[in-house]
Backbone as JSON, one array per atom type, in Angstrom:
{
  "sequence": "XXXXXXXXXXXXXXXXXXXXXXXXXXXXXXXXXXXXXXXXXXXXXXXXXXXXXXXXXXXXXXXXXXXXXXXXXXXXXXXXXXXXXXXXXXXXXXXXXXXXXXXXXXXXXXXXXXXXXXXXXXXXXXXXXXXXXXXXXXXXXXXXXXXXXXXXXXXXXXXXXXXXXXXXXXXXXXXXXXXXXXXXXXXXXXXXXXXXXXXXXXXXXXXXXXXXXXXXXXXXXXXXXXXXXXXXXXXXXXXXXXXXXXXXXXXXXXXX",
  "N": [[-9.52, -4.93, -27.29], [-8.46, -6.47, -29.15], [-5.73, -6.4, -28.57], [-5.31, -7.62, -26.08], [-6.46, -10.41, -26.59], [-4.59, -11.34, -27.77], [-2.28, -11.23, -26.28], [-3.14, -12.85, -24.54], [-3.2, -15.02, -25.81], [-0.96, -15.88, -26.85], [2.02, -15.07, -25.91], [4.7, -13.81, -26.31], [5.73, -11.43, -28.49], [6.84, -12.42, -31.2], [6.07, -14.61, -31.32], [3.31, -14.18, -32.12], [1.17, -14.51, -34.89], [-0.24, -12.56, -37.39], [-2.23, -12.65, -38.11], [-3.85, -13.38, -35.98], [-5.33, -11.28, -34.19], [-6.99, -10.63, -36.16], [-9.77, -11.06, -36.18], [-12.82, -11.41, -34.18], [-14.29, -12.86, -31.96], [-17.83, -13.4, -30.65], [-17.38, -15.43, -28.5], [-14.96, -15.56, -27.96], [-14.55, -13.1, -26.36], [-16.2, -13.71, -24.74], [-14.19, -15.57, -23.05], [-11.88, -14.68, -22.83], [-12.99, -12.42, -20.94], [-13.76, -13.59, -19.02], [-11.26, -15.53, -18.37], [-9.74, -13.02, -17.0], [-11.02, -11.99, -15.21], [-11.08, -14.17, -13.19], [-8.44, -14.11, -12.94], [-8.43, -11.32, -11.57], [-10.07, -11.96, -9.55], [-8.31, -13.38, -7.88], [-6.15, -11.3, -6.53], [-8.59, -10.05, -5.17], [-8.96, -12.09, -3.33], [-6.93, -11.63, -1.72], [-6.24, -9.15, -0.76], [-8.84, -9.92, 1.05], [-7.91, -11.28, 2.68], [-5.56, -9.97, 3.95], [-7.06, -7.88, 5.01], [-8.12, -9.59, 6.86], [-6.61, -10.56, 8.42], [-5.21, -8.35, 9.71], [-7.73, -7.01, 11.1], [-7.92, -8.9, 13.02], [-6.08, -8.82, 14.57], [-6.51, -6.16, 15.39], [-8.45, -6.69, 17.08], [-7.65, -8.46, 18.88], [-6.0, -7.03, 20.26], [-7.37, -4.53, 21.02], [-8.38, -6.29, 23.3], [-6.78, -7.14, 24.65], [-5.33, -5.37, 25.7], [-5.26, -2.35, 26.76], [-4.54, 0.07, 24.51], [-4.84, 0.38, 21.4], [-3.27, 0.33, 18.28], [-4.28, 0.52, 15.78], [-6.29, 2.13, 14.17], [-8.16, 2.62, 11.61], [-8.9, 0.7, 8.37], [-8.35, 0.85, 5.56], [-9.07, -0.54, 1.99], [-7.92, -1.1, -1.63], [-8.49, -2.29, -4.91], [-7.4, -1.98, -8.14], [-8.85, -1.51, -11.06], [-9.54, -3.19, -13.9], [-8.94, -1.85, -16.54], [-7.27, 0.17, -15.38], [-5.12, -1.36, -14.63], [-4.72, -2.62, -16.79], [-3.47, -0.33, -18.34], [-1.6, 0.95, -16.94], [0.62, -1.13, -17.81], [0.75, -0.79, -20.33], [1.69, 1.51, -20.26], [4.06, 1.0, -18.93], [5.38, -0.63, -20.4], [5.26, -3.06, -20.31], [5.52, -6.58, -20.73], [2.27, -8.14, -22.74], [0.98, -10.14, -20.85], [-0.38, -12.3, -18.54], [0.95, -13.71, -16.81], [3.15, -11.93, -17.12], [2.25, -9.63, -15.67], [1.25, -10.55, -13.09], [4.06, -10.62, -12.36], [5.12, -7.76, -12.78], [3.53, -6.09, -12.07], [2.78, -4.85, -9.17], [0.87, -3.67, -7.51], [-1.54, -4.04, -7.57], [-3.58, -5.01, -5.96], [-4.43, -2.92, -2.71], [-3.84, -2.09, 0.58], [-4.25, -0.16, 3.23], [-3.52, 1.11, 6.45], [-4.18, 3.02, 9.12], [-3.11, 4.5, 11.42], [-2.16, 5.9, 14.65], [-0.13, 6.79, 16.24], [3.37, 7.32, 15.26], [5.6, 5.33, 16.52], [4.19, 3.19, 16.55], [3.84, 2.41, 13.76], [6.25, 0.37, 13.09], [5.69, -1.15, 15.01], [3.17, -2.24, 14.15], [4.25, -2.88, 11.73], [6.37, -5.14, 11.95], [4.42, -7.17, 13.34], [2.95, -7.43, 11.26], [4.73, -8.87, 9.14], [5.92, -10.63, 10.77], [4.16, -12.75, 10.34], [3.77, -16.3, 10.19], [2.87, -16.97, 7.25], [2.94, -14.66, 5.5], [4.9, -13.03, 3.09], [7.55, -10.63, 2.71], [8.8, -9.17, 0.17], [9.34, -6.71, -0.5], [10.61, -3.2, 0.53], [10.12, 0.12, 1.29], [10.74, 2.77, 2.93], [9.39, 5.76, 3.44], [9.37, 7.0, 5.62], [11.68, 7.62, 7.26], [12.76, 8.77, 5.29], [11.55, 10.54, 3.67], [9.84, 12.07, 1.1], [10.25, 14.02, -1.5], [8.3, 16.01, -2.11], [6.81, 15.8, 0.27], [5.72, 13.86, 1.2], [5.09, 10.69, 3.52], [5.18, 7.84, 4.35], [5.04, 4.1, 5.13], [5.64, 1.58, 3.16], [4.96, -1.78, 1.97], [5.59, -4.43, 0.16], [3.96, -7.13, 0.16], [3.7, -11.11, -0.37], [1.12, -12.95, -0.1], [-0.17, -16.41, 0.5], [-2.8, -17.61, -1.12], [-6.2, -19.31, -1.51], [-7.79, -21.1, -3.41], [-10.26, -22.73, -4.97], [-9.89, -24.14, -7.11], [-6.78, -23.91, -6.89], [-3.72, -22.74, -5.63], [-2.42, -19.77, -4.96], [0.44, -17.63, -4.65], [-0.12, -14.46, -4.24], [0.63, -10.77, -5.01], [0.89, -8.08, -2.71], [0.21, -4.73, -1.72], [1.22, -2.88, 1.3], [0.33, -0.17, 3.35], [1.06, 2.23, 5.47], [0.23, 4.59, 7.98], [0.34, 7.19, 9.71], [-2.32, 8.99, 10.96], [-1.98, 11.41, 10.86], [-0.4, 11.58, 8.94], [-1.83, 10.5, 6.75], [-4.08, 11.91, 5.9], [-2.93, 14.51, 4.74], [-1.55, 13.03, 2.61], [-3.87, 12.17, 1.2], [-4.94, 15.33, 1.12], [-2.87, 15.81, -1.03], [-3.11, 13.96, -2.99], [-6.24, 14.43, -4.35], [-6.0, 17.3, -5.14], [-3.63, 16.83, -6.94], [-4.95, 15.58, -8.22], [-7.11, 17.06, -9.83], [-5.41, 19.37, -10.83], [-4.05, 17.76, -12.45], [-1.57, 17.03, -12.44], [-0.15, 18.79, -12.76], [0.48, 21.1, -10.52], [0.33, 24.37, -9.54], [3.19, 26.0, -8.49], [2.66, 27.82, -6.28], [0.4, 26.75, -4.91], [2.22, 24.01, -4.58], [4.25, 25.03, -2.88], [2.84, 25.69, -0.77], [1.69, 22.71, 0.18], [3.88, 21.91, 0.49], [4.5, 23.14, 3.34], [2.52, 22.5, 4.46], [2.68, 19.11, 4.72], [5.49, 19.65, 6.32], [3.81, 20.65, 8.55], [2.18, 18.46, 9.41], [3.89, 16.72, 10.14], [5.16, 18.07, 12.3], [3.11, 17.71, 13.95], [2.92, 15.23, 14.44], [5.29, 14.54, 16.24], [4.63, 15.81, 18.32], [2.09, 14.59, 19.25], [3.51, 12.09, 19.51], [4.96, 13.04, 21.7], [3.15, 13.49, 23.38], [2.16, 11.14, 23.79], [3.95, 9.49, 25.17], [4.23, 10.22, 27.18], [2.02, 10.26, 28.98], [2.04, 7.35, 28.86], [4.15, 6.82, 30.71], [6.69, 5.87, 29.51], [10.09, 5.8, 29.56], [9.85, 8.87, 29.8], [10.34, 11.6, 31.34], [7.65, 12.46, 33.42], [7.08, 15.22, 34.58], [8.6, 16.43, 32.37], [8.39, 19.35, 30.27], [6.08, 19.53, 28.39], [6.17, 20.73, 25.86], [8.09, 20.62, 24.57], [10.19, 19.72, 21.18], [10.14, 16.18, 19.9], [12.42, 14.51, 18.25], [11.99, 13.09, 15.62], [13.32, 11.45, 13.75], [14.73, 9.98, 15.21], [13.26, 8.63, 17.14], [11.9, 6.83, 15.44], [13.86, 5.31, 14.49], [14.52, 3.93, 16.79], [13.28, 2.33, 17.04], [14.78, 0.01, 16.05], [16.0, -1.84, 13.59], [14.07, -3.36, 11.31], [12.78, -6.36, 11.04], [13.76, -8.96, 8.99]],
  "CA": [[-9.86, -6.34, -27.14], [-7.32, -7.51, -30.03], [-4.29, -6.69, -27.98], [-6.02, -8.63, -24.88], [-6.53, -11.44, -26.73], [-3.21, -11.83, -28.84], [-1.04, -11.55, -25.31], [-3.27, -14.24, -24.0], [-3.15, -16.91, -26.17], [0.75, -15.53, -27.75], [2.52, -14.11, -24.56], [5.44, -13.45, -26.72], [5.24, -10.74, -29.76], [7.54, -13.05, -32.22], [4.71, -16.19, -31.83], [1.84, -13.8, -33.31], [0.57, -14.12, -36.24], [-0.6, -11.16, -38.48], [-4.31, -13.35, -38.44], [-4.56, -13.24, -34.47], [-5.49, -10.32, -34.27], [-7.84, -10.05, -37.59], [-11.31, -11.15, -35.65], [-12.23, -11.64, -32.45], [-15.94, -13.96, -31.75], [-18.16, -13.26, -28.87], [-16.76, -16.28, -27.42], [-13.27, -15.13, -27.69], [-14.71, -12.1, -25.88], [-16.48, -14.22, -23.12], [-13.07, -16.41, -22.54], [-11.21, -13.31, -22.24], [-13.36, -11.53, -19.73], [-13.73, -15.06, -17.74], [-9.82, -15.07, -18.07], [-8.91, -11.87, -16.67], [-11.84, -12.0, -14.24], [-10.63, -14.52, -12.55], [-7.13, -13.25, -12.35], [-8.42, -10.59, -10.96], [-10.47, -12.37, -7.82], [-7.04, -13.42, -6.73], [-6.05, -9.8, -5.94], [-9.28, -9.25, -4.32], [-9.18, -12.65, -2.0], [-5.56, -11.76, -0.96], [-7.19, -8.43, 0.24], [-9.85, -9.74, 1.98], [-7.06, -12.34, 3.3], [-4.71, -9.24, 4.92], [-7.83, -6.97, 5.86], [-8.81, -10.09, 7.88], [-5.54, -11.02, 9.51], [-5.71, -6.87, 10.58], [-8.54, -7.2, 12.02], [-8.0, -10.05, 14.31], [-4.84, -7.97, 15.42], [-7.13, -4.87, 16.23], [-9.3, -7.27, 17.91], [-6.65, -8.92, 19.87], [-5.78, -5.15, 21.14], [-8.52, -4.56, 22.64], [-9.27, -7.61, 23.99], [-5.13, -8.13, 25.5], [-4.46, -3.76, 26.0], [-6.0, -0.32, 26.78], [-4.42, 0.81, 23.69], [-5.13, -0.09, 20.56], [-2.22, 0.77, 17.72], [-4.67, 0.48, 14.49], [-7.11, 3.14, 13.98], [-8.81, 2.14, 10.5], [-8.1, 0.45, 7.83], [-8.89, 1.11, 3.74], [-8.59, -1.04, 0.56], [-8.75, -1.27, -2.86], [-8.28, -3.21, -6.3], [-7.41, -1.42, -9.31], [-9.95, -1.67, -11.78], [-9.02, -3.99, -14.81], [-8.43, -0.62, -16.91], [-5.81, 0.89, -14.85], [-3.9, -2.69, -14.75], [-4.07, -2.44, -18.71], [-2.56, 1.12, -19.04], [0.09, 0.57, -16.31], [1.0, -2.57, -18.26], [1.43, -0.65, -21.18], [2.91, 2.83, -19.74], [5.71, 0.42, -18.04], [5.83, -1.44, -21.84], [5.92, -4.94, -19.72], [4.6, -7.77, -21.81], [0.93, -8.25, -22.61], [0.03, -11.56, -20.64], [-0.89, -12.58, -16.96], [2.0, -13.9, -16.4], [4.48, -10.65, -16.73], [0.9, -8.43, -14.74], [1.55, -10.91, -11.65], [5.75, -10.25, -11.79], [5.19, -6.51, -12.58], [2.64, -5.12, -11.27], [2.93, -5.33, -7.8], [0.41, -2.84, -6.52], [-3.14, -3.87, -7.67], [-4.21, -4.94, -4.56], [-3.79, -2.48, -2.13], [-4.53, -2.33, 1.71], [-3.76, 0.92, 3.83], [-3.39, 0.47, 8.23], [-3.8, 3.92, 9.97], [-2.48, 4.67, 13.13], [-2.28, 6.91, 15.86], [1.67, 7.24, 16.34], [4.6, 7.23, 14.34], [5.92, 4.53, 16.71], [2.64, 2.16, 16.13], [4.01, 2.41, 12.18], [6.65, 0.2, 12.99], [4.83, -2.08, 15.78], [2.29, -2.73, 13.11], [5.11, -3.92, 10.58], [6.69, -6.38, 12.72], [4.1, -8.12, 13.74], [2.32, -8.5, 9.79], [5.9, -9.67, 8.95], [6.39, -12.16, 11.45], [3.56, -13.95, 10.53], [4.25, -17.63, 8.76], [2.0, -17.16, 5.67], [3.55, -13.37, 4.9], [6.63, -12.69, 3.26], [8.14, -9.42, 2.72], [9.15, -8.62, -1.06], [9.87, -5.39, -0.88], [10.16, -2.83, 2.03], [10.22, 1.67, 0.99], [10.54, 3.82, 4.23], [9.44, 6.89, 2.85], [8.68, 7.88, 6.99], [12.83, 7.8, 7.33], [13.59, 9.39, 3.32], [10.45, 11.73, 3.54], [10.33, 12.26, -0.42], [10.25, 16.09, -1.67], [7.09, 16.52, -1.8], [6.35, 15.71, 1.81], [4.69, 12.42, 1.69], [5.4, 10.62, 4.17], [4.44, 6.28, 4.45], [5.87, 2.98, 5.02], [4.99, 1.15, 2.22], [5.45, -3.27, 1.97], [5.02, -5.52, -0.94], [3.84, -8.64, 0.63], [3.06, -12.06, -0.69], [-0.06, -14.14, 0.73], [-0.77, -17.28, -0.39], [-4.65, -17.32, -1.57], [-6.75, -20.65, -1.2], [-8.82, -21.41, -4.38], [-11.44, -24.56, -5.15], [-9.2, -25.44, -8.44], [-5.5, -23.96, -7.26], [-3.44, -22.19, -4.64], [-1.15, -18.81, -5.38], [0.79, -16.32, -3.43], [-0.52, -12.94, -4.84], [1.36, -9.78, -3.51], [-0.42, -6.78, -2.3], [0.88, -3.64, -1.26], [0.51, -2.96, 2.58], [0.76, 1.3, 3.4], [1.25, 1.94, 7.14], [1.01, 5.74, 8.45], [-0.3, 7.94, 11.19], [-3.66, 10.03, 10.57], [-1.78, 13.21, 9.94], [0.42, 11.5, 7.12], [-2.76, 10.14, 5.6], [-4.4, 13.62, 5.61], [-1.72, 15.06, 3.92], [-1.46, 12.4, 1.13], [-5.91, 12.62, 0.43], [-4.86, 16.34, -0.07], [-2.42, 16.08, -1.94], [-3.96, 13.15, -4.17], [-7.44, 15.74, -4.76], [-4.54, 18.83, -5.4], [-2.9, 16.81, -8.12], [-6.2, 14.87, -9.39], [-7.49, 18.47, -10.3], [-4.66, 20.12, -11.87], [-3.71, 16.58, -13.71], [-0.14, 16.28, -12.03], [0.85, 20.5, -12.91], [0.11, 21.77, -9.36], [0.64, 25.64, -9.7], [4.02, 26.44, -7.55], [2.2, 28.2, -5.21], [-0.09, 25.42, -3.98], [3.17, 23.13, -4.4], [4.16, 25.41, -1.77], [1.35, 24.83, 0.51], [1.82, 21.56, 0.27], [5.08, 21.37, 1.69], [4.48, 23.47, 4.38], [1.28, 21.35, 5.09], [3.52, 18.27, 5.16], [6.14, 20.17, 7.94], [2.88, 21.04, 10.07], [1.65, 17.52, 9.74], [5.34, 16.28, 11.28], [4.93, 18.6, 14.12], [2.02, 17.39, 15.09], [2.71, 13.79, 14.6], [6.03, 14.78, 17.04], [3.75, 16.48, 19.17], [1.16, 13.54, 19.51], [4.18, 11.09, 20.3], [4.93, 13.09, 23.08], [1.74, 13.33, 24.64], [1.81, 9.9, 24.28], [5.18, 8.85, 25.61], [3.93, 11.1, 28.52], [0.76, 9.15, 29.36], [2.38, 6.22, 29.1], [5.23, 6.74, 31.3], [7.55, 5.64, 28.97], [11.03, 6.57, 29.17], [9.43, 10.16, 29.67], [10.21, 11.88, 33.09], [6.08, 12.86, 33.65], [7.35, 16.42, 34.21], [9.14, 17.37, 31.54], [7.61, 20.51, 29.76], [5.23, 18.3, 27.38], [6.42, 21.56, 24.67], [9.86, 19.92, 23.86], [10.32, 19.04, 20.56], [10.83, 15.53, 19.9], [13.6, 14.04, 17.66], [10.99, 12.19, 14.95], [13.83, 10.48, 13.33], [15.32, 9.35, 16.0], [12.34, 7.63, 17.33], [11.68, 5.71, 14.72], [14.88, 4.17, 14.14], [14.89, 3.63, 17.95], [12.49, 1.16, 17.34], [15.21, -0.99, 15.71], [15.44, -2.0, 12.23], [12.87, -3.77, 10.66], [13.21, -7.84, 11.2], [13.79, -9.8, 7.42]],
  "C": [[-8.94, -7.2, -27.99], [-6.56, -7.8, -29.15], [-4.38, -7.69, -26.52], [-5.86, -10.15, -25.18], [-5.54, -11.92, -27.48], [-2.29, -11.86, -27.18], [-2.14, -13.11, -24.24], [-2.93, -15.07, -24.09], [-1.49, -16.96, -27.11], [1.4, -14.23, -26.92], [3.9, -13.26, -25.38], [4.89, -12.96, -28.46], [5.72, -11.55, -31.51], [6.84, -14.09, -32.69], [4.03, -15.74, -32.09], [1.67, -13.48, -34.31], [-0.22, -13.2, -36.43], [-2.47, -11.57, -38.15], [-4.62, -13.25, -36.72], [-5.29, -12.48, -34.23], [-6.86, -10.05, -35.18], [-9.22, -10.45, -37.33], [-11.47, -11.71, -34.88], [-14.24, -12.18, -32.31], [-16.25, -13.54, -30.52], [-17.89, -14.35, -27.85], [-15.7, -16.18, -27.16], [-13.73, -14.56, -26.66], [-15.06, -12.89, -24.62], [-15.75, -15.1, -22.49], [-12.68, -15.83, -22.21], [-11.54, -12.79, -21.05], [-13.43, -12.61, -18.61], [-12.43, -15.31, -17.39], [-9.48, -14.12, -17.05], [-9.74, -11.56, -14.89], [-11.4, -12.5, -13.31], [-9.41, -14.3, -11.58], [-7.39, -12.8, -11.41], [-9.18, -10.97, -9.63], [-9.16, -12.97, -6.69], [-6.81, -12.42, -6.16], [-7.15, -9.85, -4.67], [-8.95, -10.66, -3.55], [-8.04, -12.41, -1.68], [-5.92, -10.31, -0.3], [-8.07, -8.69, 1.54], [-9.19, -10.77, 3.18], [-6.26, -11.33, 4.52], [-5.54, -8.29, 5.8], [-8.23, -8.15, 7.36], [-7.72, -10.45, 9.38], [-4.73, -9.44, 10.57], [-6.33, -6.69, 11.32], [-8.63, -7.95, 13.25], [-6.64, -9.19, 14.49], [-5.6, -7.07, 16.25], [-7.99, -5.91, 17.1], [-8.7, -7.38, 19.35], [-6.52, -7.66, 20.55], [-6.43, -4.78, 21.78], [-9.24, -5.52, 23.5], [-7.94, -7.72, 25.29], [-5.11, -6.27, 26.45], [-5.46, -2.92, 26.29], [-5.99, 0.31, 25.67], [-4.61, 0.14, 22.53], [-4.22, 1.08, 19.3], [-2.82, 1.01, 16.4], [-6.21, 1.15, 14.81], [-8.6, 2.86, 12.71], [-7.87, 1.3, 9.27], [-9.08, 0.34, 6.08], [-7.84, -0.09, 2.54], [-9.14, -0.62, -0.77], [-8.23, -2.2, -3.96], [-8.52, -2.18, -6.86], [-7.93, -2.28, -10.27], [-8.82, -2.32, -13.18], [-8.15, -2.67, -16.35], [-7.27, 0.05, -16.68], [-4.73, -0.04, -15.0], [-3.21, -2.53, -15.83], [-2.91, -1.04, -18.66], [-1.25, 1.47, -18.0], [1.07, -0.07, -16.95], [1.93, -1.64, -19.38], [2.4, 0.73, -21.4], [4.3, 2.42, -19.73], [6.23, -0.35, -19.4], [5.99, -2.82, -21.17], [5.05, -5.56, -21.36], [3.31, -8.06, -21.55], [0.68, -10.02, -21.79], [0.03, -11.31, -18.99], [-0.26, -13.12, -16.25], [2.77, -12.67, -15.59], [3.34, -9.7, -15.63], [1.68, -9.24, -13.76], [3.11, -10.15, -11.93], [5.93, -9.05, -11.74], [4.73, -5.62, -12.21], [1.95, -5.19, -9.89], [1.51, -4.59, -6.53], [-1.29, -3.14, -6.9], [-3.72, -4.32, -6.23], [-3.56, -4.07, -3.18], [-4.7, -2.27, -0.48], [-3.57, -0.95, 2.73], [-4.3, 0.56, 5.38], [-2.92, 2.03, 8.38], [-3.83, 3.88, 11.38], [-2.52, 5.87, 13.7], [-1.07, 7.66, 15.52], [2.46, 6.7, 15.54], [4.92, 5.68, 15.11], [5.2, 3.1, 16.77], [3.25, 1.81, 14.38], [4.71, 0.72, 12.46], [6.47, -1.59, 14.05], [4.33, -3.18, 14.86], [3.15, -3.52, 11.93], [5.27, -4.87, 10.92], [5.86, -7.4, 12.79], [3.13, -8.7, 12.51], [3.83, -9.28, 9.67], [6.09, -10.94, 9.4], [5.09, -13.11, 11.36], [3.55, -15.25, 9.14], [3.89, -17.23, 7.6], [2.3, -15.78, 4.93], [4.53, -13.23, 4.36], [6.57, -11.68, 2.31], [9.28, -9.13, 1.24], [10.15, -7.6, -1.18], [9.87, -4.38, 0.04], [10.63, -0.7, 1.58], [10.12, 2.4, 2.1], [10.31, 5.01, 3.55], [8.99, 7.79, 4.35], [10.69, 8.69, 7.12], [13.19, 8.74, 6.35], [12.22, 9.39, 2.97], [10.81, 11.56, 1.49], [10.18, 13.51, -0.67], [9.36, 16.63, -1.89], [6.21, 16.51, -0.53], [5.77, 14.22, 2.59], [5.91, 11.46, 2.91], [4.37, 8.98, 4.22], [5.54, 5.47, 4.7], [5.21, 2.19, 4.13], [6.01, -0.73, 2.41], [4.74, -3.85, 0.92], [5.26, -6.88, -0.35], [3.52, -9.85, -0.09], [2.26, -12.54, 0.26], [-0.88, -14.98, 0.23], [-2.73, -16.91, -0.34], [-5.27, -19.08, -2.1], [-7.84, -20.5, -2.12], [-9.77, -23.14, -4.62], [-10.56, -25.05, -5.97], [-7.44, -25.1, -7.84], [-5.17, -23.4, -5.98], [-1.9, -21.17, -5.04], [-0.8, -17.79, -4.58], [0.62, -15.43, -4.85], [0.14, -11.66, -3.99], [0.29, -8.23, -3.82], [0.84, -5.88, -1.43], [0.21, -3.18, -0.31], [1.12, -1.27, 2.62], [0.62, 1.44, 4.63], [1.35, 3.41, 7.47], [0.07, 5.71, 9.06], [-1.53, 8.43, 10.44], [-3.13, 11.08, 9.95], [-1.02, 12.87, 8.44], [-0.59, 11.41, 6.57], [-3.77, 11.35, 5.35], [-4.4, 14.21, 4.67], [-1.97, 14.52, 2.71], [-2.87, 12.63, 0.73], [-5.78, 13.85, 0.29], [-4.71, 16.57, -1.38], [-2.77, 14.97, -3.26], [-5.07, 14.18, -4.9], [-6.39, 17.0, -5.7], [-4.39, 18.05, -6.51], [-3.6, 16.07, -9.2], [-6.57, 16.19, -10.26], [-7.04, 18.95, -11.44], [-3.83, 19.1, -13.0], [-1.92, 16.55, -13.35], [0.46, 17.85, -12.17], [0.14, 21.11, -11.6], [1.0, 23.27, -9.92], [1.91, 25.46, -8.3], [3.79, 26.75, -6.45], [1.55, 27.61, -4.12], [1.13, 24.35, -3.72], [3.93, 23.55, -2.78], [3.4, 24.97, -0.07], [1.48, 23.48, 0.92], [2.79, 21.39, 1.17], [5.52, 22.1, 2.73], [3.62, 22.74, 5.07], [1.73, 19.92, 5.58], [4.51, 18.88, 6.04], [4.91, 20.55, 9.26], [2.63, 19.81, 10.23], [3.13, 16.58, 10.53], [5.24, 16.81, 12.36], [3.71, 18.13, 14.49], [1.94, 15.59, 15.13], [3.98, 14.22, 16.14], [5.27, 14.88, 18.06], [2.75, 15.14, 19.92], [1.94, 12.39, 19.99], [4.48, 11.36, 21.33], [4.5, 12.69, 24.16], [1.5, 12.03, 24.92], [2.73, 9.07, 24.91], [4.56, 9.44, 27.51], [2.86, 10.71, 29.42], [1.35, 7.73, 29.51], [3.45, 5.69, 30.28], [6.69, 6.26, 30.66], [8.53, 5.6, 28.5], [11.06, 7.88, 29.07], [9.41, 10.45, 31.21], [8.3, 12.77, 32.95], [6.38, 14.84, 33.59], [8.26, 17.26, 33.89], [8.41, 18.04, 30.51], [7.12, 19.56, 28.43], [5.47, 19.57, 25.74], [7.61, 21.0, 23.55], [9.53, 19.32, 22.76], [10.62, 17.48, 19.83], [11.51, 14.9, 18.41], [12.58, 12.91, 16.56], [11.81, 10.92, 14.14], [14.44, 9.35, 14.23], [14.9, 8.54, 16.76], [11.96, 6.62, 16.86], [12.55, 5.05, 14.37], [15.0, 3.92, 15.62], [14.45, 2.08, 18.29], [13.18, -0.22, 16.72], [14.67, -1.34, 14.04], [14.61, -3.45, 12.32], [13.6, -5.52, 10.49], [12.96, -8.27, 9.5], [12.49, -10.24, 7.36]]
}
């Protein structure tokens, strides 16, 4: 609670005095938590801002299509705790300032899908809308990482409409298929467990479990290129491997 309340009210370590620090009033304490509180309802209404502008997409889908490209969709807010010990893992500066510029991921909002080529659908069309803009953009579907995971990950801004103010807050948007997200709730459990030392052997597992979950995302674009008629002669042997990278960059890079 010291160090809380010395980067509040003395964002910089050179303006605090030795006495800041040296006692702290239960009204300090209930400014503080009314402080940080607040902060933190930005996060959550810029959540409940992108879950909603999701939703009226999936709506639209089945209201305009047959198919529908968004499956479910999960959030969360990191708990005021985790913010802190990110803050001070990464050594940023204690105030609420440097949290908004560095810590980009407390609000977070996950969009599963069907197909690999839905990943990229689904980007586009959060992107292109006025009140979104696009920070930061990680293909980890293209540059797989070595452990298997497998996401499209976006750091978005979206402004957020308050009674006293109005701030773009950014939130981290995660975009995969069912089988990637699978995969990753394994391997999250797997490395909650063993505290980040996965035994070799399960590390193993893992990244054979991530190559089965590629074939069957492959597999599932087929079947669905094949139903659809889509550039798919109807009878060609529905066994054929298809080309997973090559699909997804087919779809054209990713609009600014």
């Amino acid at each position: 609670m010291e160090v809380m309340r010395a980067w509040l009210h003395y964002p910089n370590d050179g303006d605090r005095p030795a006495s800041a620090v040296s006692s702290v009033s239960i009204e300090d304490i209930r400014v503080l938590r009314g402080q940080f509180l607040d902060f933190m309802l930005d996060y959550k209404f810029a959540i409940d801002e992108i879950t909603t502008k999701i939703n009226i997409l999936r709506e639209d889908f089945n209201n305009a299509n047959e198919y529908n490209p968004i499956e479910h969709i999960n959030s969360r807010l990191k708990s005021p705790e985790s913010v802190l010990e990110k803050v001070q893992r990464k050594n940023y500066p204690m105030n609420l300032a440097s949290i908004r510029e560095n810590v980009l991921d407390i609000a977070g909002v996950r969009v599963i899908c069907s197909f690999i080529s839905d990943i990229v659908k689904i980007r586009d069309m959060l992107a292109g809308q006025e009140d979104i803009t696009v920070l930061e953009e990680r293909d980890y579907i293209t540059n797989r990482k070595p452990n298997g995971y497998q996401s499209l990950h976006l750091i978005v801004s979206i402004p957020v409409f308050r009674s006293h103010r109005t701030a773009r807050i950014p939130v981290e948007i995660q975009i995969r298929t069912i089988a990637m997200d699978f995969w990753a709730s394994l391997e999250h459990k797997i490395y909650y467990k063993y505290r980040g030392e996965v035994p070799p052997n399960l590390q193993a597992e893992l990244t054979q479990a991530a190559e089965a979950a590629t074939r069957l995302d492959e597999k599932m674009e087929s079947l669905h290129r094949l139903v659809d008629h889509t550039g798919r002669d109807p009878h060609q042997d529905p066994s054929e491997t298809l080309d997973l990278t090559a699909l997804y960059e087919s779809q054209g890079p990713p609009t600014p």
